[in-house]
C-alpha positions in Angstrom: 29.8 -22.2 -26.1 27.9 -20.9 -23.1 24.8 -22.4 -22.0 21.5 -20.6 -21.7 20.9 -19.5 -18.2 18.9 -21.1 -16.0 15.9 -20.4 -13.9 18.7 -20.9 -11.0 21.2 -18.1 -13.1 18.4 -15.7 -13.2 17.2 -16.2 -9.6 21.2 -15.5 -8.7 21.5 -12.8 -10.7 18.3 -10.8 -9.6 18.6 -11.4 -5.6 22.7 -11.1 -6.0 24.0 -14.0 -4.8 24.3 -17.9 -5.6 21.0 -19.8 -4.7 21.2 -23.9 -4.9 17.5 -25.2 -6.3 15.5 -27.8 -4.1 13.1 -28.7 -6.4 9.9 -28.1 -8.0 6.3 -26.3 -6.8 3.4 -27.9 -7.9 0.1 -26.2 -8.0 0.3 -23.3 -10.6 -1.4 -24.0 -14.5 0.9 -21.7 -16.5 4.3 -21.4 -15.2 6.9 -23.5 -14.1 8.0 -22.7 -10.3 10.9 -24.4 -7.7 12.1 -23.2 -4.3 15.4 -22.5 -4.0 17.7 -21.7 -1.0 20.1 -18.3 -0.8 23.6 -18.3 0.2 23.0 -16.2 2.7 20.1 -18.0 4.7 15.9 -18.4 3.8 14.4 -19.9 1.3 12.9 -18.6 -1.6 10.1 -19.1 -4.4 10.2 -18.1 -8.2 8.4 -19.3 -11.2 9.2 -18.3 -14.9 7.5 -18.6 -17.7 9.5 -18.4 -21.3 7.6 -17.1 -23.6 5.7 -14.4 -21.1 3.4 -11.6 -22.6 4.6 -7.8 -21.9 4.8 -6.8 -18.1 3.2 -10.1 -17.3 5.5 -10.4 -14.3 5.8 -6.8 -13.4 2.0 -6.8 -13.1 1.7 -9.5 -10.9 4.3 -8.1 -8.5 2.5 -4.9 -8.5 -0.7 -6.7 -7.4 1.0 -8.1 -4.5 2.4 -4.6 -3.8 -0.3 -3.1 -3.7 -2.6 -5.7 -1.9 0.4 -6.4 1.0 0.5 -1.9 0.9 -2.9 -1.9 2.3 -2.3 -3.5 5.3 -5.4 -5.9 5.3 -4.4 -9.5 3.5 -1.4 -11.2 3.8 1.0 -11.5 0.4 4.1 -13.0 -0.1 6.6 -10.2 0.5 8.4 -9.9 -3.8 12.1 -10.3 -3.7 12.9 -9.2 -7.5 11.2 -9.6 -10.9 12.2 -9.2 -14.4 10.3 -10.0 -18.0 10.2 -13.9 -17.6 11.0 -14.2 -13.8 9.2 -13.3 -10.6 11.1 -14.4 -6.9 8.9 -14.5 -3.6 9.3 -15.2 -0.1 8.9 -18.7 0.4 5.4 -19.3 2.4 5.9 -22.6 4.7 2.5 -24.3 3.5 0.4 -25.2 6.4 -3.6 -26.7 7.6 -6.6 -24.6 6.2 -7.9 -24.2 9.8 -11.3 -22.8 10.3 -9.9 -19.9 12.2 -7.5 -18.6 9.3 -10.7 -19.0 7.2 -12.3 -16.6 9.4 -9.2 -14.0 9.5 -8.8 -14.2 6.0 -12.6 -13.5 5.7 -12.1 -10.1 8.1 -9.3 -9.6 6.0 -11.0 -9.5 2.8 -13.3 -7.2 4.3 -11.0 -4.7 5.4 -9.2 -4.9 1.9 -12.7 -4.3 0.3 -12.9 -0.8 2.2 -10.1 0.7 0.8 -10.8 3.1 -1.8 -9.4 2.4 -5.7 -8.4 5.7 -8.3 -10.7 4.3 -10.6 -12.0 0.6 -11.9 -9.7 -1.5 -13.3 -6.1 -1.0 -13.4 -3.4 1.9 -14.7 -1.0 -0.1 -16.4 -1.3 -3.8 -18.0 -2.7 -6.5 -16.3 -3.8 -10.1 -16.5 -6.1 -12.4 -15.2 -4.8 -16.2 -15.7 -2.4 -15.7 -18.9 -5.1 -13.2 -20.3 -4.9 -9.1 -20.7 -7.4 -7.5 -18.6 -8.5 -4.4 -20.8 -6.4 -1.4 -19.2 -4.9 1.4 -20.8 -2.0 -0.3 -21.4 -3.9 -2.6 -24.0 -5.3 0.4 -25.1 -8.9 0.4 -23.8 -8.4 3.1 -20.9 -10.4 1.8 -17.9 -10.6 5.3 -16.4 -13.4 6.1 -19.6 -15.7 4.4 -17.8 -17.3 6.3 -15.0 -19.6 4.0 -13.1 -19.5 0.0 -12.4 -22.1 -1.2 -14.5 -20.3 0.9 -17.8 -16.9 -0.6 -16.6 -18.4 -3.9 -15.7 -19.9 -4.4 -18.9 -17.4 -2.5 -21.3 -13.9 -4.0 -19.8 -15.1 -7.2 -18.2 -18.0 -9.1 -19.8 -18.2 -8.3 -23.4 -14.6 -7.9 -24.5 -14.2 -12.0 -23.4 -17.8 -13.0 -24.4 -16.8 -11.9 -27.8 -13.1 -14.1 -28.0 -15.6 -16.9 -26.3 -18.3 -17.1 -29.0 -15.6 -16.0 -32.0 -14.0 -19.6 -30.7 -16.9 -21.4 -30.8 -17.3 -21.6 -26.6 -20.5 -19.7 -26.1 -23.9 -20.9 -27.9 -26.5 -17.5 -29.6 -28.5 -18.0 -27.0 -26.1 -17.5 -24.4 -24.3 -14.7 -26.0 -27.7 -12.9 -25.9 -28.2 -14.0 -22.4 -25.0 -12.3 -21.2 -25.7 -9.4 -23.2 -29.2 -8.9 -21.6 -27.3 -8.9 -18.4 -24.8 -6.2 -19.7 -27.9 -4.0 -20.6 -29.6 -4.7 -17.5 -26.5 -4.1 -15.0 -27.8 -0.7 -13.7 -30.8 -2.4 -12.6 -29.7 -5.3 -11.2 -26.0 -4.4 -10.0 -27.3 -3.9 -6.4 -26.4 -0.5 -4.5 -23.8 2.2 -6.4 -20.3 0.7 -5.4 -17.2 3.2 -5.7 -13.9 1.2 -6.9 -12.4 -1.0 -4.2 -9.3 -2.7 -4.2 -10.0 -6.5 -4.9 -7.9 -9.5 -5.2 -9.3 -10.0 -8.9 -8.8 -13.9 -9.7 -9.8 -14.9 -5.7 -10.2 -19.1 -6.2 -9.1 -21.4 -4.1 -5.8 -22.2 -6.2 -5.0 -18.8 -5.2 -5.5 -18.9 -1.5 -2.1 -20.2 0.6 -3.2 -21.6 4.1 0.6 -21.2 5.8 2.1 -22.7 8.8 1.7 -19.8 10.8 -2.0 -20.2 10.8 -2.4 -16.8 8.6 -3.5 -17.2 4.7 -1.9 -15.7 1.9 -3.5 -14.6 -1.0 -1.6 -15.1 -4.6 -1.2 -14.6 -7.9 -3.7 -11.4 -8.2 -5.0 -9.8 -10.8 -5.7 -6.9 -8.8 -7.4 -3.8 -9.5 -10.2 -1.1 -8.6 -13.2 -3.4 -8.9 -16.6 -4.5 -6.9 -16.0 -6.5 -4.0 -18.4 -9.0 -4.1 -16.3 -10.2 -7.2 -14.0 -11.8 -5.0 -16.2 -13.6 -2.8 -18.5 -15.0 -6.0 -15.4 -16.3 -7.7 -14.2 -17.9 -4.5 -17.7 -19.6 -4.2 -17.6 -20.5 -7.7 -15.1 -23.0 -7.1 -14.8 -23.3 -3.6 -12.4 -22.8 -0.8 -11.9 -24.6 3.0 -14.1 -23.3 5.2 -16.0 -21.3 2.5 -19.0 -20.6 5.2 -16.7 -19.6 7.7 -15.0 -17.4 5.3 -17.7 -15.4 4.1 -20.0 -15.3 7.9 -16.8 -13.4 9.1 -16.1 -11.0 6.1 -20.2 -10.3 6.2 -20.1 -9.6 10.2 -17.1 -6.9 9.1 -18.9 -5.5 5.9 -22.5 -6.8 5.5 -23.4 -6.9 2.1 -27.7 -7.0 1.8 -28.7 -8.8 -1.5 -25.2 -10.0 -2.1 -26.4 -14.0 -2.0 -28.8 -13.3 -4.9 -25.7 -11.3 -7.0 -23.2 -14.2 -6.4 -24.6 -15.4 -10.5 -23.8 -11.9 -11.6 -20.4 -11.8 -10.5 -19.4 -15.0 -11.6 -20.2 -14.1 -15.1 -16.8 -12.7 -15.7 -14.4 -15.7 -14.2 -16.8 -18.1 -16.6 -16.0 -16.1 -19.7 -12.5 -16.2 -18.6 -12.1 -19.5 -18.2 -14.8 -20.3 -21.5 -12.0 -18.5 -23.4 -9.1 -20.9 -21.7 -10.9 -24.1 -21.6 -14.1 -23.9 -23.7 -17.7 -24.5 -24.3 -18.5 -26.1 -20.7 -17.7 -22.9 -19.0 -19.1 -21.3 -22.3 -22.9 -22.7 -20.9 -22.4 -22.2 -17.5 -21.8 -18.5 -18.4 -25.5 -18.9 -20.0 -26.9 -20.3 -17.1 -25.4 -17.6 -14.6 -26.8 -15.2 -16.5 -29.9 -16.5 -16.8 -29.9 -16.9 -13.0 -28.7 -13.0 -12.6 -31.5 -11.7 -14.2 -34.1 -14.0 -13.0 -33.2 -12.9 -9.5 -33.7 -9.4 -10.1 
C-alpha cells in the first residue's frame, strides 16, 4: 500500500529534488510549517495546510509577488506552490534593531506610493483563513469607485454582519460601525487613489532577519488605503513601533493620520471578532465610537 505523501514528498516534488526536513517553524496560527534542506544546497521554508480553501496558497504567493515586484519591502523570494503547499526562501531570523525599524518604515512608504488598478484585489484573496470579497468570491471589487464605497461595501460590513450573525458584536456596536460606514466620506481624510498595501501588516507578520533588513509576510495584499497598514501594526504592536512610523511619516507625511488610526483598525477587529469573538466584537464598538468622535 503506498503511504500518503508527505509535507517532505510534496516539497520534493515541487522544487525537483530530495529535501531532508530539519524540523518545525513556530509562529504561524493556521498552518503547519518546517524548514527543510535541498539536495543541492540552501535551505528552505514551506507550510501546508490540509484542508486549504480555493487558491488560498496561490494568493498568498501572488501577494509576495507582487509586494517583492515593487521594489520597496523586502519578501521572501516563493520557490513553488501548489493547492495545499507554499515553499519560501528560508529568512535567517535575526534582532529587531531600531535601524531595520526605520528601513522598514521608509520602505513602507515607498510601497504606499505605488499606484494599485483598482481597490482590493483581481482574483481570490484572504486575510488570516478568511475570503476578502474580490471578484473571485463573486463581489467584484472594481464596482466600487471610490475608498469610502469600497471601504465600507468590501471591508467593514460584509464581516460585521458574519460577526453579529455569531453573536460577536453587541446592537449597539453594529449601529456604531454602521454610522461609521455612512459617515466615511466625511471622516475618511483626503481622497486616496488605490495603493498597494501589505493588507494584514501585525507584528506576527513582520520577519526582523540576520541581515539587519525586515521581511514582510504572509500578505493579504491588495489596492487599499495606506494608513491601513500602519493602524493595524499599531493595533497590536511591533519593535520599534515609533521608530517605524517617524521614518515612514518623514518619506510620506500623512496630516490627520493619528486621529484615523480608530478608523482603520475597524476592519482587522471585525476580522479577528469573526475568528475569535465578542472581545474583539467591543473593541470594534469602541473604535468606532472613537472614529467618529474624532471627526
Amino acid at each position: 500500500m503506498t503511504r500518503p505523501a508527505g509535507l517532505a514528498d510534496r516539497v520534493a516534488a515541487l522544487l525537483g529534488e530530495p529535501v531532508t526536513e530539519l524540523g518545525p517553524v513556530g509562529g504561524g496560527s493556521i498552518c503547519r510549517a518546517v524548514r527543510l534542506r535541498r539536495r543541492s544546497g540552501g535551505t528552505v521554508f514551506a507550510k501546508t495546510l490540509a484542508d486549504a480553501p480555493p487558491g488560498f496558497f496561490a494568493a498568498e504567493a501572488a501577494g509576495l509577488r507582487l509586494l517583492g515586484g515593487t521594489g520597496t519591502v523586502a519578501v521572501p523570494e516563493v520557490l513553488a506552490a501548489d493547492d495545499r503547499t507554499l515553499v519560501l526562501e528560508w529568512v535567517e531570523p535575526g534582532p529587531a534593531t531600531p535601524a531595520a525599524a526605520e528601513r522598514l518604515g521608509r520602505e513602507l512608504a515607498a510601497l504606499h506610493r505605488f499606484p494599485a488598478p483598482g481597490y482590493g484585489t483581481a482574483h481570490p484573496a484572504y486575510i488570516g483563513s478568511l475570503p476578502l470579497p474580490s471578484p473571485g468570491s463573486g463581489q467584484a471589487s472594481g464596482s466600487c469607485g471610490d475608498w469610502p464605497s469600497f471601504h465600507a461595501g468590501r471591508r467593514l460590513l460584509p464581516f460585521l454582519r458574519q460577526a453579529a450573525d455569531d453573536g460577536a458584536v453587541a446592537p449597539a456596536d453594529v449601529r456604531a460601525v454602521e454610522r461609521v460606514c455612512e459617515a466615511l466620506p466625511l471622516i475618511g481624510g483626503p481622497p486616496q487613489p488605490p495603493a498597494v498595501i501589505h493588507g494584514d501588516l501585525w507584528s506576527g507578520n513582520v520577519l526582523y532577519a540576520a541581515d539587519g533588513r525586515a521581511r514582510v509576510v504572509d500578505p493579504a495584499a491588495q489596492g487599499g488605503h495606506p494608513e491601513a497598514d500602519l493602524a493595524m501594526l499599531e493595533l497590536f504592536g511591533c519593535p520599534h513601533l515609533e521608530r517605524v512610523l517617524a521614518a515612514y511619516e518623514e518619506v510620506r507625511p500623512l496630516p490627520g493620520r493619528r486621529e484615523r488610526v480608530p478608523l482603520h483598525q475597524l476592519h482587522p477587529l471585525l476580522v479577528h471578532a469573526v475568528l475569535f469573538g465578542a472581545g474583539y466584537g467591543a473593541a470594534a464598538g469602541r473604535a468606532a465610537r472613537e472614529a467618529l468622535a474624532s471627526a
